[in-house]
C-alpha positions as semicolon CSV with decimal commas, in nm:
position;residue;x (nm);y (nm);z (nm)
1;X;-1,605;-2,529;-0,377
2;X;-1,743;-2,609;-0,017
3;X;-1,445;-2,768;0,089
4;X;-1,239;-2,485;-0,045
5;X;-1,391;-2,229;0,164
6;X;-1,402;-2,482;0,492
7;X;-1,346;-2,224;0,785
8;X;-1,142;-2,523;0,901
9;X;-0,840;-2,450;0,628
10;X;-0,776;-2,094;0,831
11;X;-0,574;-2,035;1,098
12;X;-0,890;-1,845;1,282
13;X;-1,052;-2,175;1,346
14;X;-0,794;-2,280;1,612
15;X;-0,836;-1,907;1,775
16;X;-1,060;-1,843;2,086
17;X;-1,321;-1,642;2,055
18;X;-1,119;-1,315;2,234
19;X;-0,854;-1,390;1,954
20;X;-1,072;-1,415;1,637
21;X;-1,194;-1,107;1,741
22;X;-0,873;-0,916;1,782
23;X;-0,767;-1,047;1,437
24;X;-1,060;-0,915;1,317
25;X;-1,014;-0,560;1,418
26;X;-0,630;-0,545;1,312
27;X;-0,784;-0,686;0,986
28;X;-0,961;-0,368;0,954
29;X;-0,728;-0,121;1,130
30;X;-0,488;-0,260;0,819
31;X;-0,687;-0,197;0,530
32;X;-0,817;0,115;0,688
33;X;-0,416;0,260;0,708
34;X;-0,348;0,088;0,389
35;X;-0,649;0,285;0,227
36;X;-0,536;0,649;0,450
37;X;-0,138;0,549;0,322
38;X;-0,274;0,538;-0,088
39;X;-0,355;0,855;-0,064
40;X;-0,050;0,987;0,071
41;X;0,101;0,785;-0,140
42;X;-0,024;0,955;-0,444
43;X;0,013;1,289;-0,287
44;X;0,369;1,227;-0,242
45;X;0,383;1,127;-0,599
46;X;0,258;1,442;-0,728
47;X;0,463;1,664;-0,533
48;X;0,823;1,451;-0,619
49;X;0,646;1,486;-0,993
50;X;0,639;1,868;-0,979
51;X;0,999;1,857;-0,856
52;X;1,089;1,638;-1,114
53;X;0,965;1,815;-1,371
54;X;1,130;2,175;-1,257
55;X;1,445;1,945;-1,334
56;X;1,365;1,816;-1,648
57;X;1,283;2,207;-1,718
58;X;1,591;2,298;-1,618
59;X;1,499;2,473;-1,293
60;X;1,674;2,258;-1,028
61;X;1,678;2,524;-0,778
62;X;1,325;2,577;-0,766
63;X;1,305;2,147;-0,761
64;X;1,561;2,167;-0,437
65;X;1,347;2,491;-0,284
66;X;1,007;2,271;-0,378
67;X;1,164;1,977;-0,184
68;X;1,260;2,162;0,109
69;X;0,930;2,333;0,104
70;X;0,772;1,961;0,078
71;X;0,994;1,766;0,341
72;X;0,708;1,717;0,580
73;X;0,486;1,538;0,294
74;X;0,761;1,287;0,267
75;X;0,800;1,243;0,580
76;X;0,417;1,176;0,604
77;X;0,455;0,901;0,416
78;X;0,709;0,726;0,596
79;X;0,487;0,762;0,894
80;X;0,202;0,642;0,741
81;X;0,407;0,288;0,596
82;X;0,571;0,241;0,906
83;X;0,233;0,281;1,074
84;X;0,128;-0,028;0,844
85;X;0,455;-0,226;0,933
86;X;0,355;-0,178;1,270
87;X;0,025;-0,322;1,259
88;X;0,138;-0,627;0,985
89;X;0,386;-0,728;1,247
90;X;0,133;-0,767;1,508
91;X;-0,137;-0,932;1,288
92;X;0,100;-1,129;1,159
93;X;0,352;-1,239;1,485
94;X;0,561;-1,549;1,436
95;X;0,726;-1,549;1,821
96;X;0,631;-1,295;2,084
97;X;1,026;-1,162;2,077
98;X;1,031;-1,083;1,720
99;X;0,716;-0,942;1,756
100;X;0,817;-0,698;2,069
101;X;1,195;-0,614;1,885
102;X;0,996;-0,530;1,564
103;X;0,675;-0,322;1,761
104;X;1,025;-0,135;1,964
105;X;1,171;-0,045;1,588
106;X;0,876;0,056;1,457
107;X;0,731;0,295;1,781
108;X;1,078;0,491;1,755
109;X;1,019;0,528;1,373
110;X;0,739;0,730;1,442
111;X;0,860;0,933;1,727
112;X;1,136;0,994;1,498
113;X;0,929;1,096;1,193
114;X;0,696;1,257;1,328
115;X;0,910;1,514;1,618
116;X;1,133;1,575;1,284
117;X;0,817;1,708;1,105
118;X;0,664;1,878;1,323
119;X;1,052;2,076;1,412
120;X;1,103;2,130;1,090
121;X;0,781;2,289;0,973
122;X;0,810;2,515;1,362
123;X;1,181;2,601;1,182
124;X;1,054;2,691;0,880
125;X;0,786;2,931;1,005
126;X;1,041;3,093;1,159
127;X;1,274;3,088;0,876
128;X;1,042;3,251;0,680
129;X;1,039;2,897;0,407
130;X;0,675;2,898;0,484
131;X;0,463;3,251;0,503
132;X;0,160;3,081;0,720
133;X;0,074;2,785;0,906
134;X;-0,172;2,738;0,652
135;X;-0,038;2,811;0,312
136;X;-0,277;2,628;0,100
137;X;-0,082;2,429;-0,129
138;X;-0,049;2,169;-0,168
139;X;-0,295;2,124;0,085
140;X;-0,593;2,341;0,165
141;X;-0,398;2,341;0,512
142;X;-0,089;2,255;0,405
143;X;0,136;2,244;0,673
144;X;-0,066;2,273;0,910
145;X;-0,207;1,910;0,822
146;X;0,162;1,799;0,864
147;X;0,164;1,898;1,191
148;X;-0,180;1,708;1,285
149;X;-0,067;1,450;1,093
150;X;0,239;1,395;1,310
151;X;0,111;1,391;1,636
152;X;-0,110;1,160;1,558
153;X;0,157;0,915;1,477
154;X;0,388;1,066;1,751
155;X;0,074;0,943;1,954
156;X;0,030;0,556;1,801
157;X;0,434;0,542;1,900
158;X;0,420;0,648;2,240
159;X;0,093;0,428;2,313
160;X;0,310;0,089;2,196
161;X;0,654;0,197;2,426
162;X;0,372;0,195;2,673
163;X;0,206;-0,114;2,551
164;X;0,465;-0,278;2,524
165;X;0,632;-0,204;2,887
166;X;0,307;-0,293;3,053
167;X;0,365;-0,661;2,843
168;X;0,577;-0,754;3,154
169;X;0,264;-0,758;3,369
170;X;0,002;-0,844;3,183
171;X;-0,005;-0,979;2,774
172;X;-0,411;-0,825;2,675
173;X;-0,329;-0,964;2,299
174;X;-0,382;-1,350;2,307
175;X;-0,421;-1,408;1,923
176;X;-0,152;-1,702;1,860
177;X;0,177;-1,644;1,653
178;X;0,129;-1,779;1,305
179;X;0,345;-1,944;1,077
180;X;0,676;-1,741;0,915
181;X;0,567;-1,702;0,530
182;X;0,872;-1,712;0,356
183;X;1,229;-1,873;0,550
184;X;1,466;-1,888;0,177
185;X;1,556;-1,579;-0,029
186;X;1,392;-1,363;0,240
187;X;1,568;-1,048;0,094
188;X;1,424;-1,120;-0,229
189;X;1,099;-1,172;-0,108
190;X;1,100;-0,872;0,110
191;X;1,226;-0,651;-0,211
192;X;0,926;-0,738;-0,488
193;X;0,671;-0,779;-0,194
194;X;0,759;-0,442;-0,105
195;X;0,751;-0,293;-0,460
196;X;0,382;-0,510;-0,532
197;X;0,276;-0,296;-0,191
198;X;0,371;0,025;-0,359
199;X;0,211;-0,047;-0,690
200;X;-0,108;-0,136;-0,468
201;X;-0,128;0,165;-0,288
202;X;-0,095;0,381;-0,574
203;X;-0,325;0,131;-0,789
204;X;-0,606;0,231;-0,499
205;X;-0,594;0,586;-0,471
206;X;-0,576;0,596;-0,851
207;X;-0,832;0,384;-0,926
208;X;-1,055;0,539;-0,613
209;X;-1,020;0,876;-0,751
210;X;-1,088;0,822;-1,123
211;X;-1,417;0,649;-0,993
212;X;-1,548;0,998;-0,926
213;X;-1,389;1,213;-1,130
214;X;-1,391;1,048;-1,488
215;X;-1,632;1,130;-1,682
216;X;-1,811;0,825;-1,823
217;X;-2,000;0,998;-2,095
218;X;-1,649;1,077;-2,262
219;X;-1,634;0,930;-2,625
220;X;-1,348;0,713;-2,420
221;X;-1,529;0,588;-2,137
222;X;-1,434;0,217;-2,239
223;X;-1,046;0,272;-2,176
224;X;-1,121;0,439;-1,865
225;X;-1,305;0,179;-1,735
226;X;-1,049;-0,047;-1,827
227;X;-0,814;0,158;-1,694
228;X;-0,997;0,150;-1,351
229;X;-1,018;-0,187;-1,335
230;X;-0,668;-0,231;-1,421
231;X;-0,549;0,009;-1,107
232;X;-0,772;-0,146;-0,854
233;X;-0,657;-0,542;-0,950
234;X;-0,337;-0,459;-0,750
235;X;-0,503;-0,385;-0,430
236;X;-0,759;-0,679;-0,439
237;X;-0,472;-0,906;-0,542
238;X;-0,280;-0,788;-0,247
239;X;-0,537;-0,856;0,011
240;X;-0,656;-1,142;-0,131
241;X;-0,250;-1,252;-0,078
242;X;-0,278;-1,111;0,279
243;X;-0,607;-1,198;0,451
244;X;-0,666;-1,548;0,245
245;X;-0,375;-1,712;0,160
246;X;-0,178;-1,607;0,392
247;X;-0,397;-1,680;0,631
248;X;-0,483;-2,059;0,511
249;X;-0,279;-2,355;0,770
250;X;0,050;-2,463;0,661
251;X;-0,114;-2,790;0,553
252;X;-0,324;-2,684;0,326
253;X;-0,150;-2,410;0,117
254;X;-0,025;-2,700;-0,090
255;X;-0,376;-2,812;-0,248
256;X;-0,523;-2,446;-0,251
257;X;-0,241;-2,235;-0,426
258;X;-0,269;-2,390;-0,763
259;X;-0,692;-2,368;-0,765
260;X;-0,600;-2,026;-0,596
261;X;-0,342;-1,888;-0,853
262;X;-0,560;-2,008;-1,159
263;X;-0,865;-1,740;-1,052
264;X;-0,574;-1,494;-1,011
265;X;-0,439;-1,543;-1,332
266;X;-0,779;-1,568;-1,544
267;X;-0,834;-1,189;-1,312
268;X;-0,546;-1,071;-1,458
269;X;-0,562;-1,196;-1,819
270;X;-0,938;-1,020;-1,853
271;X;-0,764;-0,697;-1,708
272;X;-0,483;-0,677;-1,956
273;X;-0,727;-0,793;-2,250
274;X;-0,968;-0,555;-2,172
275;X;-0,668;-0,298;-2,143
276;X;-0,547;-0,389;-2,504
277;X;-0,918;-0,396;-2,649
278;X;-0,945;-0,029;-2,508
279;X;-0,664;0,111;-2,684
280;X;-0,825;-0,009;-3,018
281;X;-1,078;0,282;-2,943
282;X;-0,826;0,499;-3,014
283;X;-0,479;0,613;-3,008
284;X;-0,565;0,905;-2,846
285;X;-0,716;0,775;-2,550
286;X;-0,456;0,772;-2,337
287;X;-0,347;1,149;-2,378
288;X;-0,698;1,256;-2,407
289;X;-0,840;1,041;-2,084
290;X;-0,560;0,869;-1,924
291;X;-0,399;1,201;-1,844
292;X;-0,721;1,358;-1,679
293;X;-0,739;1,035;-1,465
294;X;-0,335;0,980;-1,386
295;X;-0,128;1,321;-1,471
296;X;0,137;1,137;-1,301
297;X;0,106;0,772;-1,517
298;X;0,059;0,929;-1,855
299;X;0,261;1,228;-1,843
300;X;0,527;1,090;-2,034
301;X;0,473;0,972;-2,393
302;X;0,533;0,571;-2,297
303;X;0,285;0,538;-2,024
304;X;0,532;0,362;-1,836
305;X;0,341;0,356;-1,506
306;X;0,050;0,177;-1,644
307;X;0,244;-0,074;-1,788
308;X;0,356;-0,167;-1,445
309;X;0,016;-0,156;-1,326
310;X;-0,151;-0,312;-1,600
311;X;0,101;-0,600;-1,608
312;X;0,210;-0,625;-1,284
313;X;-0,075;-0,889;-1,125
314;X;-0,010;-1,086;-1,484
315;X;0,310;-1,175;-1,347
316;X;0,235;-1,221;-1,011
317;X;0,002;-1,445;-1,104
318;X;0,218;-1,623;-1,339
319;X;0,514;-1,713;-1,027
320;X;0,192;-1,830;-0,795
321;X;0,105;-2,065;-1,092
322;X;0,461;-2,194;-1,152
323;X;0,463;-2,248;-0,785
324;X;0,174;-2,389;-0,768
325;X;0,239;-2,637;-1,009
326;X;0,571;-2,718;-0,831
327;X;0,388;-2,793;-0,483
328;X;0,155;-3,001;-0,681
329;X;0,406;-3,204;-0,821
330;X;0,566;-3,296;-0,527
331;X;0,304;-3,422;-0,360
C-alpha cells in the first residue's frame, strides 16, 4: 500500500517547487468552479424542466416565452463550463501551442457569452420581457445576478488575452506539460467523458443539497441516504479520475489501474446494493422522498435520472477493469 501511494509515481515529483505549487492552486481553482458550475448546472435543469413541462401541458408558448425569459441562465452555464475548460487546459497542458490556441478559444467564449448576456437582459429591460432588474424568480435577483455573473467571466476572458500576449515576454507559469491522456478514438473519449462530467456536476449539487434539506427522521431516511450516496459517487469518481490517475507517470498507470479500478468497482457495487436494499423499504419511497430531494430525477414515473446516476460509476468502473486487465496482460 506504501508503494502505491509513493509520491514518486506522480508527475508532481519531477516539478520544482514554484510548479508544485501552481498545480496546486489550479487544483483548487478547478474543483472550486466545478463545485460553483453544479449548481448552475442544476439551476439550469430546473428552469429547461419548467419549460418542458409547459410542453408536455400543452402550453408551448408560455415554454418559448419561459425560454426567452431564461436565455441568460443558459448562457450562465456555458460560461461557467467553458470557465472549467479553461482552467483543465492549463492544468492539464500537453505543448505550450495547444495550450495558448486552446486558452485563445476559450477567452473569446467568454467575452462572447458573457457581452451576449449582459445585451440581452439591457434589451429586454427595455423591451419590457423583464419588469425589473431584479424580478425575483428564479433568482432572488434574478437577472440582475446574470448580469454580475457575466462580467465576472467577461473579466477571467479579458485577463487571459492579456495573459497570454504578455507570454511573448515573459512565461510566469513554469509547471511542465504532461502527458496527452487519450491519442485513439479521441472523439469517443471526448463524448462519454463529457457526459460522466455532466452526470457529476449534477450528482454534486444534488447530493449537496439533499444533505441539508432531507429530513432524516422521515420513515424513509434509509433510501435517502442511499440516494445521497449514490449522487455524490459521480463526483468523487471523477476527481479521483482527474487529480490521481491522471496524474500518475506514464510508467506506472500500467500496474496501478487494475488495483485502482478494483476499489472503484467494489465503491460502486456497495452504492447500487445499498440503492436496491433501499427500495425494499418501500415502493413508495421514491415518490414520497426521492421527489422532495430531486423534483427534477423523480418527476417522471421511471426515475430515469437516477438510474443514470445510480449506475453510471458501475459501468465506469466496469471499462477501467476490462482495461485494466488488458494492460495487465500485456505486460
Amino acid at each position: 500500500m506504501k508503494k502505491f501511494f509513493d509520491k514518486e509515481n506522480f508527475l508532481v515529483s519531477s516539478f520544482e517547487k514554484k510548479a508544485k505549487a501552481q498545480s496546486f492552486v489550479l487544483a483548487i481553482a478547478i474543483l472550486l468552479v466545478f463545485l460553483i458550475t453544479s449548481f448552475v448546472f442544476m439551476n439550469t435543469l430546473y428552469v429547461f424542466a419548467d419549460e418542458l413541462g409547459s410542453i408536455v401541458s400543452g402550453n408551448p408558448d408560455v415554454a418559448i416565452k419561459d425560454f426567452l425569459r431564461s436565455l441568460p441562465i443558459y448562457l450562465s452555464l456555458f460560461c461557467s463550463i467553458w470557465t472549467l475548460l479553461l482552467l483543465h487546459a492549463t492544468f492539464r497542458r500537453v505543448n505550450d501551442e495547444k495550450w495558448h490556441r486552446s486558452l485563445k478559444k476559450d477567452a473569446i467564449c467568454l467575452l462572447a457569452f458573457g457581452g451576449v448576456s449582459i445585451l440581452y437582459v439591457f434589451v429586454g429591460l427595455i423591451a419590457g420581457k423583464y419588469s425589473s432588474i431584479v424580478e425575483g424568480s428564479p433568482s432572488a435577483i434574478y437577472p440582475l445576478d446574470s448580469i454580475i455573473y457575466s462580467l465576472v467571466f467577461i473579466a477571467i476572458g479579458v485577463f487571459v488575452l492579456v495573459y497570454l500576449k504578455k507570454l511573448e515576454e515573459k512565461i510566469p507559469y513554469v509547471v511542465p506539460g504532461r502527458t496527452d491522456i487519450v491519442t485513439k478514438a479521441r472523439p469517443v473519449y471526448c463524448i462519454f467523458v463529457t457526459f460522466w462530467m455532466l452526470i457529476a456536476l449534477f450528482g454534486l449539487s444534488g447530493g449537496l443539497y439533499s444533505i441539508f434539506i432531507y429530513d432524516f427522521k422521515h420513515e424513509f431516511v434509509f433510501f435517502g441516504i442511499a440516494v445521497i450516496l449514490a449522487y455524490l459517487i459521480s463526483p468523487i469518481q471523477l476527481c479521483a479520475w482527474e487529480f490521481f490517475y491522471n496524474e500518475i507517470k506514464p510508467e506506472k498507470k500500467k500496474e496501478m489501474l487494475l488495483p485502482l479500478s478494483l476499489v472503484s468497482l467494489g465503491c460502486s457495487v456497495t452504492t447500487v446494493a445499498l440503492y436496491m436494499i433501499s427500495l425494499s423499504t418501500g415502493l413508495d419511497a421514491p415518490s414520497n422522498a426521492g421527489f422532495g430531494m430531486f423534483p427534477v430525477a423523480f418527476a417522471a414515473s421511471v426515475n430515469i435520472a437516477t438510474l443514470i446516476m445510480v449506475f453510471t460509476p458501475l459501468i465506469v468502473s466496469v471499462v477501467a477493469l476490462i482495461k485494466g486487465l488488458i494492460l495487465r496482460k500485456q505486460q
